[in-house]
C-alpha positions in Angstrom: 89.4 67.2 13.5 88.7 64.6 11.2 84.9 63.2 12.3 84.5 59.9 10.2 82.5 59.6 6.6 79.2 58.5 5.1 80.3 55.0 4.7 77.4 52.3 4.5 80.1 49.4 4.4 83.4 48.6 5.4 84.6 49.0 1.2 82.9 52.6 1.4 85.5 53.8 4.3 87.1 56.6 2.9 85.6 57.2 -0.5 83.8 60.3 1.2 85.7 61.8 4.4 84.2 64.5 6.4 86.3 67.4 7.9 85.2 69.6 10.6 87.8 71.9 12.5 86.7 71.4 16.0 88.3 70.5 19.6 85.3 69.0 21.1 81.7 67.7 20.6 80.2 71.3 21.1 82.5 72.9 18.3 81.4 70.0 16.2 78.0 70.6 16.7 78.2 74.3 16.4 80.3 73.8 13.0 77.9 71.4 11.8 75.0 74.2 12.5 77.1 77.1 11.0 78.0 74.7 7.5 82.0 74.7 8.5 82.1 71.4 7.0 84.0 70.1 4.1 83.9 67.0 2.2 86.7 65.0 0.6 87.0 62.3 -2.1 84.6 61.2 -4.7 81.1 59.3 -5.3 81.0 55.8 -4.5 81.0 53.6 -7.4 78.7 51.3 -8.9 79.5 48.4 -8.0 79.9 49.0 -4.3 76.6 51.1 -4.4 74.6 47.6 -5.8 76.8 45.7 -3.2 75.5 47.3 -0.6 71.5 47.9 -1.8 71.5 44.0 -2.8 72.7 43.4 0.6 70.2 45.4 2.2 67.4 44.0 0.1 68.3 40.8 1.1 69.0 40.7 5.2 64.9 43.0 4.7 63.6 39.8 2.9 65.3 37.5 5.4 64.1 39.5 8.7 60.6 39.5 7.1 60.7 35.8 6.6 62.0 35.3 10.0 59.4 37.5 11.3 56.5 35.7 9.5 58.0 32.2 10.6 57.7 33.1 14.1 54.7 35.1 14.6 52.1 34.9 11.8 49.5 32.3 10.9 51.0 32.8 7.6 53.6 30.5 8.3 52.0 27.2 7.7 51.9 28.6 4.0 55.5 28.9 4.1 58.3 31.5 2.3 60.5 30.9 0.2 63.9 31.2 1.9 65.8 32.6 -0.8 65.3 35.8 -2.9 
């Protein structure tokens, strides 16, 4: 049974694959407890590891600016709405 990956974006799927031999969710959990897991593939490269931290760094700073523009008295001051 092949149970999915560690993928944080859509161009990490399958870089990383995660194989459990299992026939239902307890044997997946009971393999998972017992290490009967094996990983194939290869690290994620560079480039798609600063895709996806720039990404995340940016959609924070945005929900914090969002956040701030509805709620805080700190919004009069205003944010800058780029990064």
């Amino acid at each position: 049974m092949h149970c999915g990956s560690d993928a944080h974006t859509v161009s990490m799927i399958g870089t990383c694959p995660n194989n459990i031999r299992a026939s239902d969710l307890d044997s997946v959990i009971k393999a998972l407890k017992g290490g009967k897991v094996s990983y194939e593939g290869k690290y994620v490269s560079i480039d798609k590891m600063v895709e996806w931290n720039r990404t995340r760094l940016l959609n924070s700073y945005m929900d914090v600016v969002d956040y701030v523009d509805r709620c805080s008295a700190l919004r009069r001051h205003g944010l800058p709405r780029s990064f």
